[in-house]
BAZA-648539 format. One record per residue (C-alpha): residue in one letter; z, y, x; chain. Coordinates in Angstrom, 1 decimal. Each point is the difference from the previous one (the first is absolute). Layout:
! BAZA-648539
SITE res      z      y      x chain
SITE   a      Z      Y      X     A
...
END
This chain:
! BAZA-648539
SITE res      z      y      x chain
SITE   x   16.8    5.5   27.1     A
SITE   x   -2.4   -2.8   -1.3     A
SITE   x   -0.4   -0.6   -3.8     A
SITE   x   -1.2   -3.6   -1.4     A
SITE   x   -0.9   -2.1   -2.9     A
SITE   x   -1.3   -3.3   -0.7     A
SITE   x    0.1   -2.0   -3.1     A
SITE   x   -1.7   -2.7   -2.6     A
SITE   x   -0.8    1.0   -3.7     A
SITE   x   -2.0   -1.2   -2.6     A
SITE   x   -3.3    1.1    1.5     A
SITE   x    0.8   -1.8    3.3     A
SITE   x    2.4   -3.2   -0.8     A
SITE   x    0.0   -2.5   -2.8     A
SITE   x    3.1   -0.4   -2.0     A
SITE   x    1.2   -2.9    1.3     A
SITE   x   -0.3    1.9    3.6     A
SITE   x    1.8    3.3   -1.8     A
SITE   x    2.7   -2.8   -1.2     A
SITE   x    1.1   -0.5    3.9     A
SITE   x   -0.1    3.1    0.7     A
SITE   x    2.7    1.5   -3.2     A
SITE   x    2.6    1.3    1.2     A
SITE   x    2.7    0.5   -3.3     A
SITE   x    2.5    3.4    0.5     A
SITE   x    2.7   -2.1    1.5     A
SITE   x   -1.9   -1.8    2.3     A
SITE   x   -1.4    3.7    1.6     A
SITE   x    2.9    1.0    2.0     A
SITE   x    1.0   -3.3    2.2     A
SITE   x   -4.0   -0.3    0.6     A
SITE   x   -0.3    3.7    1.4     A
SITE   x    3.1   -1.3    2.1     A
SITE   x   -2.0   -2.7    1.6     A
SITE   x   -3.1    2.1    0.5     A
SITE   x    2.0    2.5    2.0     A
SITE   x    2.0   -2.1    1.7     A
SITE   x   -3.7   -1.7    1.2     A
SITE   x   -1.2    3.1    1.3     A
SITE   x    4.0    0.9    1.6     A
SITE   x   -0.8   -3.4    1.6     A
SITE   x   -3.5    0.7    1.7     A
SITE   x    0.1    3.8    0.5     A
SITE   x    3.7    1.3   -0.1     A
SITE   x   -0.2    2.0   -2.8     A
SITE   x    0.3   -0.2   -4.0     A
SITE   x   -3.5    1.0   -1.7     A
SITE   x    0.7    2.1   -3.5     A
SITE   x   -1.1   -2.2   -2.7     A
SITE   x   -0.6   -0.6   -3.6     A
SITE   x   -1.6   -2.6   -2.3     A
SITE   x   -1.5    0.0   -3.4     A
SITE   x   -0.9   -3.3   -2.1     A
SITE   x   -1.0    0.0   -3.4     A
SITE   x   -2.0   -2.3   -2.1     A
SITE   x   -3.2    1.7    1.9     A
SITE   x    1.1    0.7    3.2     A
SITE   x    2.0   -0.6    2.8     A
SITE   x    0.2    2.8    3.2     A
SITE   x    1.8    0.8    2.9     A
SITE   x    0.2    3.8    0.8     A
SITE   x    1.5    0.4    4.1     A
SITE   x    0.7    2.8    2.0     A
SITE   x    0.9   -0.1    3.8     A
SITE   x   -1.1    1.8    3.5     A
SITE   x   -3.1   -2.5    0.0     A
SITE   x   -2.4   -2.2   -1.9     A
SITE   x    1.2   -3.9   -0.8     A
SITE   x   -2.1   -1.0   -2.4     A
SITE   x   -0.7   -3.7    1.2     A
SITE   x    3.6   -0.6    0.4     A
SITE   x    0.5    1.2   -3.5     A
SITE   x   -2.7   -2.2   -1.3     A
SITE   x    1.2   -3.2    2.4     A
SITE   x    3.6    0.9   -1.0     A
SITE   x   -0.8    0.3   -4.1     A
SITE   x   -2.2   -3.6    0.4     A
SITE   x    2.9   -2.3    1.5     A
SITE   x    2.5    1.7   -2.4     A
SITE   x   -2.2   -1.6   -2.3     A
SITE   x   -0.5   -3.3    1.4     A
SITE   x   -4.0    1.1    0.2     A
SITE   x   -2.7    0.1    3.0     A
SITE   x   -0.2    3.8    1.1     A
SITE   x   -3.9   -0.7    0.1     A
SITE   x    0.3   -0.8   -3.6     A
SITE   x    1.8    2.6   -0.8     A
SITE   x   -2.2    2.9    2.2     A
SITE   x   -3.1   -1.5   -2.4     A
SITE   x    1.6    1.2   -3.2     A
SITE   x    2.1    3.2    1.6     A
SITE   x   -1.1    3.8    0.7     A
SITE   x    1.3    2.2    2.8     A
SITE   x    0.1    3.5   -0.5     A
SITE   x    1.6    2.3    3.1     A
SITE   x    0.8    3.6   -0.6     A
SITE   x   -1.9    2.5   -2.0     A
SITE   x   -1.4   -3.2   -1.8     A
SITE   x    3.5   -1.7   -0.5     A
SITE   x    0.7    3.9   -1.8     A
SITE   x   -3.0   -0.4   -1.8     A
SITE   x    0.9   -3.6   -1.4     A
SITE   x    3.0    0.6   -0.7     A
SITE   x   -0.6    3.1   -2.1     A
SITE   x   -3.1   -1.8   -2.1     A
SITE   x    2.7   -2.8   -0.9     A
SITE   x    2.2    2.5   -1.2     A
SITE   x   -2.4    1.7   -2.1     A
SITE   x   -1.3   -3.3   -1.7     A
SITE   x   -3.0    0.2    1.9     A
SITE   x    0.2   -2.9    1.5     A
SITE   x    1.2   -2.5   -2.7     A
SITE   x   -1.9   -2.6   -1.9     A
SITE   x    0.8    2.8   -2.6     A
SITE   x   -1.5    2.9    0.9     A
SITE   x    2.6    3.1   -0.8     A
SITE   x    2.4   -2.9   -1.3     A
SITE   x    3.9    2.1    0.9     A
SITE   x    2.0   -3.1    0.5     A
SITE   x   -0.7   -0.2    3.5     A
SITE   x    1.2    3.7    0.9     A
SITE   x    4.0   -1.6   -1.2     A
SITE   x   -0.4   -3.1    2.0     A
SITE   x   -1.0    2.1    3.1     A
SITE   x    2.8    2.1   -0.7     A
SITE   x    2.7   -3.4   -0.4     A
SITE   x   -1.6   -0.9    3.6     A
SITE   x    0.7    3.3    1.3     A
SITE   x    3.3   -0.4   -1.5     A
SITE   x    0.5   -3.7    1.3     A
SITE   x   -1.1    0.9    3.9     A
SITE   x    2.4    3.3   -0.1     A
SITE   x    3.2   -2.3   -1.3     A
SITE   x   -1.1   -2.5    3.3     A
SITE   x    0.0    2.7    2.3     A
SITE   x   -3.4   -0.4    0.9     A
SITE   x   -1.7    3.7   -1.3     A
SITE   x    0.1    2.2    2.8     A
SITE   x   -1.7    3.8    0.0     A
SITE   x   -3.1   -1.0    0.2     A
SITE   x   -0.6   -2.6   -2.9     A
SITE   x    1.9    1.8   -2.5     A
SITE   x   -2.3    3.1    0.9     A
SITE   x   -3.0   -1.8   -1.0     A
SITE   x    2.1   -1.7   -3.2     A
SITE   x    0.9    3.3   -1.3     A
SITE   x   -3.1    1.4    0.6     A
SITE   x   -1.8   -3.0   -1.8     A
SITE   x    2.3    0.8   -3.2     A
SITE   x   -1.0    3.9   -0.2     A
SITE   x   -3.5   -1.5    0.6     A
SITE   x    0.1   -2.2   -2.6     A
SITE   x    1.6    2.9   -2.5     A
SITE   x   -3.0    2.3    0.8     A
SITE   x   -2.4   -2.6   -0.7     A
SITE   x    1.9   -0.8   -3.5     A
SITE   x    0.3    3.7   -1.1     A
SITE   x   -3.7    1.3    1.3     A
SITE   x   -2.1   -3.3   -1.0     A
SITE   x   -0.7   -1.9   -2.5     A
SITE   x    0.1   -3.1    2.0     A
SITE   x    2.4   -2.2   -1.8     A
SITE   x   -1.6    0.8   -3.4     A
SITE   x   -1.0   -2.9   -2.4     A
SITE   x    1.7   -2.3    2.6     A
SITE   x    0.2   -3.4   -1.2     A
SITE   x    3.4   -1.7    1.6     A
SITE   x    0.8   -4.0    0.4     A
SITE   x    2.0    0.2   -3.1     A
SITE   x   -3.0    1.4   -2.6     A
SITE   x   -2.3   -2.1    1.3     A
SITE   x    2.4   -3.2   -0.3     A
SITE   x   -0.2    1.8   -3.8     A
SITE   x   -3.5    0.5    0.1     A
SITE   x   -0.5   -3.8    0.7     A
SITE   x    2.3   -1.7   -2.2     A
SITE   x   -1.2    1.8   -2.6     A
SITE   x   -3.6   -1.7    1.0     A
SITE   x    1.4   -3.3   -0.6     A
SITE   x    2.3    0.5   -2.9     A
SITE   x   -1.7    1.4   -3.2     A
SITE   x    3.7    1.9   -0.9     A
SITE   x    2.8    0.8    2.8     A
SITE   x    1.9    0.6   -3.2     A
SITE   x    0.8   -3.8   -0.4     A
SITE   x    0.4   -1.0    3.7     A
SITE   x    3.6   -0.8    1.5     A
SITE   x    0.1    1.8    3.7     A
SITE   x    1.9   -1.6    2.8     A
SITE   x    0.7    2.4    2.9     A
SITE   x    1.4   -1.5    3.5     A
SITE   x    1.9    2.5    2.2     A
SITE   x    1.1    3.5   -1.3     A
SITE   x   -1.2    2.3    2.9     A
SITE   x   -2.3    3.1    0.0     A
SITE   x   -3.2   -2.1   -0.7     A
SITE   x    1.7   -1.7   -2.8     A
SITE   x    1.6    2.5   -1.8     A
SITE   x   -3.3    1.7    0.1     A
SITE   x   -1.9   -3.2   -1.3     A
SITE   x    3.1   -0.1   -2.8     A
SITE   x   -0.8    3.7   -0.8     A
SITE   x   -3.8   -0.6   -0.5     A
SITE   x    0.4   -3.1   -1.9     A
SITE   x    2.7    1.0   -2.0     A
SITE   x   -2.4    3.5   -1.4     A
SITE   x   -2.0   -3.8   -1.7     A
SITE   x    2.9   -0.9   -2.1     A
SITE   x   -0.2   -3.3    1.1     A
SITE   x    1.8   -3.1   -2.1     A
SITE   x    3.0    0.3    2.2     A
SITE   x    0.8    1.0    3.9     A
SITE   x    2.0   -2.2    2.4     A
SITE   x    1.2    0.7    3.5     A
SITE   x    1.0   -2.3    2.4     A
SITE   x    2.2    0.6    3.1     A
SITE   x    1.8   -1.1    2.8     A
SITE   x    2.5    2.8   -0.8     A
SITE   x    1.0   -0.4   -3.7     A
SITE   x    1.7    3.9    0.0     A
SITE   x   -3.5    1.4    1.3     A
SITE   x   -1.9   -2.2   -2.4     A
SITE   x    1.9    1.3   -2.8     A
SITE   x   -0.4    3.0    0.7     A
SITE   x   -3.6    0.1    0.1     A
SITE   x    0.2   -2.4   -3.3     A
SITE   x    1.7    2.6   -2.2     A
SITE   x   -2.2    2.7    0.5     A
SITE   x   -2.5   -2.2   -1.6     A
SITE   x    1.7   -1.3   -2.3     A
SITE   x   -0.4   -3.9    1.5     A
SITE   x    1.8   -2.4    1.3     A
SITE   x    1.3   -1.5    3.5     A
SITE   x   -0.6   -3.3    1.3     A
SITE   x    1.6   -1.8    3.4     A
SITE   x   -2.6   -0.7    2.5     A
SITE   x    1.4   -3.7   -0.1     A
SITE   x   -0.5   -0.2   -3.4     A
SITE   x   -4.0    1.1    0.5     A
SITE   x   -1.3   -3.1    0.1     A
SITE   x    1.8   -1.6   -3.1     A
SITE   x   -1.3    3.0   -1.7     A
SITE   x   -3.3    1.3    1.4     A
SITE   x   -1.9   -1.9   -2.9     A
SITE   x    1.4    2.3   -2.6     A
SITE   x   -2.6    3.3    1.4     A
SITE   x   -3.3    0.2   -0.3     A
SITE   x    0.1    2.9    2.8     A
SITE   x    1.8    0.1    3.5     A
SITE   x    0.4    2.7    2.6     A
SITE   x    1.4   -1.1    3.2     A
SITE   x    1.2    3.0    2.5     A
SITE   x    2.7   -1.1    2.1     A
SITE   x    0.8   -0.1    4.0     A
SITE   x    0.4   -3.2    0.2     A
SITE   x   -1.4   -1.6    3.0     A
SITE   x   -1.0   -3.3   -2.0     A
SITE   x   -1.4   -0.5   -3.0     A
SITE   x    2.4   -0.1   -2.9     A
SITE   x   -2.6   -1.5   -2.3     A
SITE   x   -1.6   -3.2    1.0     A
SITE   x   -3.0   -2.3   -1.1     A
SITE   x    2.4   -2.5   -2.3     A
SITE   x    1.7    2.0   -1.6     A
SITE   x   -3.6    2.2   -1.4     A
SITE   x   -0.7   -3.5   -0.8     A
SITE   x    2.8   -1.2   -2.2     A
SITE   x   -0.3    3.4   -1.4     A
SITE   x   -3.4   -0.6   -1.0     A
SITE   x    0.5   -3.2   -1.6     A
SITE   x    3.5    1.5   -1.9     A
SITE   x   -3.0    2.9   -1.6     A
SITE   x   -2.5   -2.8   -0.5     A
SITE   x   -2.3    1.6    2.4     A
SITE   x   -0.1    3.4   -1.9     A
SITE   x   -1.1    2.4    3.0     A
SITE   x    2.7    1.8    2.3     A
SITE   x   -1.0    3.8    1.3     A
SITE   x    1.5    0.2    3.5     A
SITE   x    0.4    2.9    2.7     A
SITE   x    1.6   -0.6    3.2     A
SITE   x    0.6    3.4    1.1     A
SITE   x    1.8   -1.1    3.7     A
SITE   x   -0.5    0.0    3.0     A
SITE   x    0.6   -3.1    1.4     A
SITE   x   -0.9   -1.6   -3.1     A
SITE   x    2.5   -0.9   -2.8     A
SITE   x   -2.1   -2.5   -1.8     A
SITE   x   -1.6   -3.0    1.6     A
SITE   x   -3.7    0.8    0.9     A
SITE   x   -0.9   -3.6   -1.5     A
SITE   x    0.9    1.1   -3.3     A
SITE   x   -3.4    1.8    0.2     A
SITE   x   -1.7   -3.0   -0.7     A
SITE   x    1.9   -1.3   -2.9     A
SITE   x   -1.9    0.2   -3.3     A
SITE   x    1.3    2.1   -2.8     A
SITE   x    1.6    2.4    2.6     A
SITE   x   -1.1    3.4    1.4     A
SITE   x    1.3    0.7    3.2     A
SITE   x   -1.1    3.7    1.4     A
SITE   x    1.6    1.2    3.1     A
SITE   x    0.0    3.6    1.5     A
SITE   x   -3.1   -0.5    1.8     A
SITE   x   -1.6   -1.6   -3.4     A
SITE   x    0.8    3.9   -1.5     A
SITE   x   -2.3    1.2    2.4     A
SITE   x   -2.8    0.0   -2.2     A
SITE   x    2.0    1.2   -2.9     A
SITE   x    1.5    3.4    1.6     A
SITE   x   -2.8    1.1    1.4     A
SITE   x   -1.2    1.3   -3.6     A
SITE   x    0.2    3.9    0.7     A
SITE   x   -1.2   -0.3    3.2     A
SITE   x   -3.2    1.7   -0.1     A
SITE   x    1.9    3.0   -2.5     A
SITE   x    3.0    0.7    2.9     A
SITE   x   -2.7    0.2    3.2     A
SITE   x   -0.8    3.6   -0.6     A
SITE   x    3.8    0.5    1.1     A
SITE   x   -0.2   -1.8    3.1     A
SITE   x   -1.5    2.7    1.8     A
SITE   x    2.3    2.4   -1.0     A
SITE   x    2.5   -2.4    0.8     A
SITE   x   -1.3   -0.7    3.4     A
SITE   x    0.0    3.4    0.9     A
SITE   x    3.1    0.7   -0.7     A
SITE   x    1.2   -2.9    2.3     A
SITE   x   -2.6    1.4    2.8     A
SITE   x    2.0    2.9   -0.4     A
SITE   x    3.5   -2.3    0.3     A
SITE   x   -1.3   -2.2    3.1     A
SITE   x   -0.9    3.7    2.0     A
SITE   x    3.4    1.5   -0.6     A
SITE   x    1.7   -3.6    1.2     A
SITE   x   -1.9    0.0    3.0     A
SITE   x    0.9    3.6    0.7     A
SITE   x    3.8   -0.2   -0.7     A
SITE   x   -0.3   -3.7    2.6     A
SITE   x   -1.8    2.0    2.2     A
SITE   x    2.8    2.6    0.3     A
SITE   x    2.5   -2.7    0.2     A
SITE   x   -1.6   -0.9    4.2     A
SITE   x    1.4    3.3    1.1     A
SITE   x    3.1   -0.8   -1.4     A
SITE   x    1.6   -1.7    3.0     A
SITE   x   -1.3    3.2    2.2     A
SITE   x    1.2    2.9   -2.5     A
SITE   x    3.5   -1.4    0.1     A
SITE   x    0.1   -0.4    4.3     A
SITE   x   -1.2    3.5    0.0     A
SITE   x    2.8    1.4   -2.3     A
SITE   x    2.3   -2.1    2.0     A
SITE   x   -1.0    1.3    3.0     A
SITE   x   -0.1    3.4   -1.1     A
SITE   x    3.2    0.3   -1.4     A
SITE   x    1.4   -1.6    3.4     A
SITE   x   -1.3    2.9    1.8     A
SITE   x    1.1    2.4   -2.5     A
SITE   x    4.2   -1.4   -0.1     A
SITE   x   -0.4   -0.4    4.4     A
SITE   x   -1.2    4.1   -0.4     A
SITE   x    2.9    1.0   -2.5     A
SITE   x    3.1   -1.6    1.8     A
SITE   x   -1.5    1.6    2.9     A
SITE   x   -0.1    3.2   -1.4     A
SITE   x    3.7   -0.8   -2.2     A
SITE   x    1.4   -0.1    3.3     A
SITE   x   -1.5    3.2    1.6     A
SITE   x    1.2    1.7   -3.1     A
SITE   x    3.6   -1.8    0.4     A
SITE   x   -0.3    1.6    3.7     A
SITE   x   -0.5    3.7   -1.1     A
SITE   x   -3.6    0.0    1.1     A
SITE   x   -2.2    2.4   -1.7     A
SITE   x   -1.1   -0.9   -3.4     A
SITE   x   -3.8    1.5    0.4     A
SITE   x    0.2   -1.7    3.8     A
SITE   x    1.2   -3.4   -2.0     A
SITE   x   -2.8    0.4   -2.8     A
SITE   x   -2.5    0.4    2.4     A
SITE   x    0.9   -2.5    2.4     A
SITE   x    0.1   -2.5   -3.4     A
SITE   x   -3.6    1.2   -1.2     A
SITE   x   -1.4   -1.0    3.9     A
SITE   x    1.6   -3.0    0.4     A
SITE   x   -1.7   -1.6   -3.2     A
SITE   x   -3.1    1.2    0.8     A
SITE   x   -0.2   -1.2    3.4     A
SITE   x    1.5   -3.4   -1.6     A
SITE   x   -3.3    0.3   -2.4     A
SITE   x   -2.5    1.0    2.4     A
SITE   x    1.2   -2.4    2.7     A
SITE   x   -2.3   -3.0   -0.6     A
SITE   x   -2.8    2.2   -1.0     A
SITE   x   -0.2    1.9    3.8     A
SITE   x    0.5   -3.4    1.7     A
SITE   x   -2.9   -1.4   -1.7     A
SITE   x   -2.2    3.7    1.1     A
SITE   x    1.2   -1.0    3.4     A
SITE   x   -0.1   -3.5    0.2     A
SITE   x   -2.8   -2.4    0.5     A
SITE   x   -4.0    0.2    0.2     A
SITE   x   -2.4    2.8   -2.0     A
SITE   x   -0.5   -2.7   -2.6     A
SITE   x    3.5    0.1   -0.6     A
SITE   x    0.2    3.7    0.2     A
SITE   x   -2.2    0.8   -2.2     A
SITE   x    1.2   -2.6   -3.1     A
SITE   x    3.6    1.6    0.4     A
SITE   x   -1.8    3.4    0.4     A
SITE   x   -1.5   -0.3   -2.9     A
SITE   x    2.7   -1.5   -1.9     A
SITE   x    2.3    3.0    1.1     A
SITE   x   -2.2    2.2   -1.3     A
SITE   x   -0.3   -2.0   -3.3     A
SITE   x    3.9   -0.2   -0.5     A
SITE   x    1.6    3.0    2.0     A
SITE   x   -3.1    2.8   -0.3     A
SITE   x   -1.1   -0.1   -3.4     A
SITE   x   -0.6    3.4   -1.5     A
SITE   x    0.6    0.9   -3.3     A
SITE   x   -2.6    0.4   -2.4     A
END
């Protein structure tokens, strides 16, 4: 069995090419549908498969009887309406013990724009969760899944690698507090009322900010979220009518267009008389309009703008990463091992079937003697030689078949498996 990864994140791709690439929760089973249907089509069989996208990342994990990671890459590019040359410029491939390796650094945070940041050990987990729903995680993957979670635990409970970590949301904080001289008498506008959101809300909210709105698609969710802050809910048609009223906006939705376009930050702009608008476009594709950026009076960071920003800590967390790295070391040996075991699988089970065929052919033999009268000591023995011939039988052909090379590699096998004494 074959184990392979390939993938763009925010080291590799630019938003915009991350944005292509998103895949939201619902979209994840029908696409690991078409990928296996795509490799059914060209090679008979189904591959396992599983895909994570966040805000950072997006990555295919497969597991089949041999490597296809060009077809994975050409398949993921036209699903995407994109050139697979394009796409092999911004993607890594990782096969095997360095697909284990990936896979347990992006569980342990240590391979997010966030060094040690947690979030990303859930959303590995909801992709998990997604590919096992679709059918598509077989033995193999969810081996290296599970093993990527207890991974990840060790490297929380024996470092102090997340420490001092600095996450989207207090650094959206950190800079609006930059711009405004009190967060005390600012009005916050949230868009969306997911993970990242309710997060941003929670980090906010610790500011005592002027008042706290939170805008929706679903009113019932939005609500929700609204009343643990004590703010209030908005329709996302009634955003624009409305969006001059905040002076900050956090947009974290999985929208595949934006939901906040260049006029309407204009007409907000003139409704505030140009008083300056904090704004943080948490998504991925974009929610807000990339030409807002240039507007005047507005302040448009997006998650690769944080960059920068969370990397404060950096220096203080690297004395873990060692540790941390060890630990995985540790993870990625024990992976290969158990995959290892996994090729004599297929033999193990022929040789148990065999052997018990030999042993029910020897007892109905020796059922029916008995039902005779025969002896029982005569019927014992008889039963004890017949499986031993049965065992030994393809070992003495090989001793008497074929030339001295061949001899002497079963001779010496024979002696490995059949005259080992014990020590």
């Amino acid at each position: 069995m074959a184990v392979w990864a390939l993938g763009i994140n925010h080291t590799t791709a630019p938003l915009d090419m991350r944005g292509r690439f998103a895949f939201g929760l619902e979209q994840i089973a029908p696409t690991l549908q078409s990928l296996r249907e795509n490799f059914a089509s060209r090679t008979g069989r189904e591959p396992e498969a599983a895909i994570l996208s966040t805000c950072n990342r997006t990555e295919i994990y497969c597991a089949a009887s041999g490597q296809e990671i060009d077809p994975t890459i050409d398949w993921l590019a036209h699903s995407r309406g994109i050139a697979p040359g394009l796409l092999r410029h911004h993607a890594y491939t990782l096969r095997d013990g360095q697909a284990a390796r990936h896979a347990f650094r992006v569980a342990s945070g240590l391979d997010s724009m966030v060094l040690g940041e947690a979030q990303i050990l859930g959303q590995l987990k909801d992709a998990v969760r997604a590919a096992d729903q679709a059918g598509s995680l077989g033995t193999t993957l969810n081996q290296l899944f599970q093993r990527s979670f207890a991974v990840a635990k060790e490297v929380r409970s024996s470092t102090e690698i997340g420490a001092h970590s600095i996450s989207m949301a207090a650094a959206a904080v950190r800079l609006a507090g930059q711009l405004f001289e009190d967060l005390g008498k600012v009005r916050v506008l949230f868009v969306g009322a997911g993970e990242m959101i309710e997060l941003a809300a929670t980090h906010f909210a610790a500011r005592n900010p002027k008042s706290i709105a939170i805008a929706n698609r679903t009113l019932e969710r939005g609500e929700k979220l609204a009343s643990r802050f004590g703010g209030e809910v908005l329709r996302l048609a009634d955003l624009p009518a409305r969006l001059h009223e905040f002076d900050v906006v956090v947009s974290s939705t999985a929208s595949q267009l934006p939901i906040i376009g260049l006029g309407a930050v204009e007409r907000a702009l003139k409704a505030r008389k140009h008083r300056p608008m904090f704004m943080v476009d948490l998504a991925v594709p974009r929610d807000i309009e990339p030409e807002v950026q240039a507007l005047e009076d507005v302040y448009l960071y997006t998650v690769d703008d944080l960059a920068n920003v969370v990397q404060t800590g950096h220096a203080n967390r690297q004395a873990a990463v060692a540790q941390a790295e060890a630990i995985i070391d540790a993870g990625v040996q024990s992976f290969l091992h158990w995959m290892d075991q996994r090729q004599a699988v297929p033999v193990i089970r022929q040789l148990n079937a065999q052997a018990d065929e030999w042993r029910h052919a020897e007892i109905a033999r020796a059922r029916k003697a008995l039902a005779k009268g025969e002896d029982v000591d005569a019927v014992l023995e008889a039963l004890s030689r017949g499986l031993t011939q049965k065992m030994l039988h393809g070992a003495l052909a090989e001793l008497h078949a074929g030339d001295a090379e061949s001899r002497q590699r079963a001779t010496t096998a024979i002696e490995h498996f059949f005259l080992r004494k014990e020590r």
